[in-house]
C-alpha positions in Angstrom: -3.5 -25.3 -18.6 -7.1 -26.7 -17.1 -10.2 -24.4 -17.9 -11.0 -24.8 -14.1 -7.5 -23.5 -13.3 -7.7 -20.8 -16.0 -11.3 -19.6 -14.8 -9.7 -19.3 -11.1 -6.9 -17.2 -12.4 -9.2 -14.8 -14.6 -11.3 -14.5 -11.9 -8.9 -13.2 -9.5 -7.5 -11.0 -12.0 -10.8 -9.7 -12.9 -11.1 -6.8 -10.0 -9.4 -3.3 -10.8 -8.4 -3.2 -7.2 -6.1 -6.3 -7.8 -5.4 -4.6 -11.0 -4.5 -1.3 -9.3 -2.2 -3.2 -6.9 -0.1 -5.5 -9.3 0.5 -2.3 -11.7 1.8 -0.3 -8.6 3.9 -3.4 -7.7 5.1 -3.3 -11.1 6.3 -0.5 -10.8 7.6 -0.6 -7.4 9.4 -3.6 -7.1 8.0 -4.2 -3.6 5.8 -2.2 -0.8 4.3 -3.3 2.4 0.3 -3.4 2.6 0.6 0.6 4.1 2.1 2.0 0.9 -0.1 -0.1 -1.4 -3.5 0.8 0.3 -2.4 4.2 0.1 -1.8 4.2 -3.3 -5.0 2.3 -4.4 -7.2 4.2 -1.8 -8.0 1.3 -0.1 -8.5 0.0 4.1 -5.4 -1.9 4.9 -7.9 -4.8 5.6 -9.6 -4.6 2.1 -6.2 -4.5 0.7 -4.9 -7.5 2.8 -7.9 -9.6 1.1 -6.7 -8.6 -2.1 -3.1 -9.5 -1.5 -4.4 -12.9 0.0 -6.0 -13.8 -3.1 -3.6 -12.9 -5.1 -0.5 -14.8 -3.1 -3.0 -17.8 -3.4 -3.0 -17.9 -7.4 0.6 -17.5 -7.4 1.0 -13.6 -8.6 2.3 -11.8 -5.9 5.0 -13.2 -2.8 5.4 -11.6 0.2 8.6 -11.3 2.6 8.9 -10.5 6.6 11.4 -8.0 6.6 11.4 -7.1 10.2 8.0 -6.2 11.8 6.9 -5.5 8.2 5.3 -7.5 5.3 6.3 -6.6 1.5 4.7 -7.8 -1.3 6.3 -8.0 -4.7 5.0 -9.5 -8.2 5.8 -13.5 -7.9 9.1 -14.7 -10.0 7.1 -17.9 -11.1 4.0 -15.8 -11.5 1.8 -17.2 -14.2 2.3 -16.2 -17.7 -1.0 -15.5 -17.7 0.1 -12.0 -15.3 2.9 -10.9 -18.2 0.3 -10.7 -21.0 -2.1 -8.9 -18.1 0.6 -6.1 -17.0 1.6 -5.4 -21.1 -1.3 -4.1 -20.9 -1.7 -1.6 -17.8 
């Protein structure tokens, strides 16, 4: 892996809001942005930022399942998210 790309992926991962969500889809499976900013405490805006940036690297996917998005932890996430969520 590039340092550039490694730096990007760190960064993102580097907020315990982001943190907050990928453990709670961990252990979810999957949630729409409602049930995630509840759980973290969080606006549904703030929390829609979050989810952006985190699709963008690859860790989380989202699916329209009628009027409603859910998010869920990426199946070709990087590896770098494994060795992040052993220890959560």
């Amino acid at each position: 892996m590039k340092e550039a790309e490694l730096e990007r992926q760190l960064k993102v991962l580097a907020n315990r809001r982001r943190l907050s969500i990928l453990n709670f889809l961990r252990k979810r499976k999957d949630a729409n942005v409602g049930d995630i900013a509840d759980s973290i405490r969080l606006s549904l805006t703030s929390t829609s930022k979050h989810l952006n940036m985190l699709e963008r690297m690859g860790f989380v996917e989202k699916e329209q399942k009628s009027l409603n998005v859910f998010y869920r932890i990426a199946s070709g996430a990087p590896g770098l998210l494994s060795e992040v969520l052993e220890k959560l």
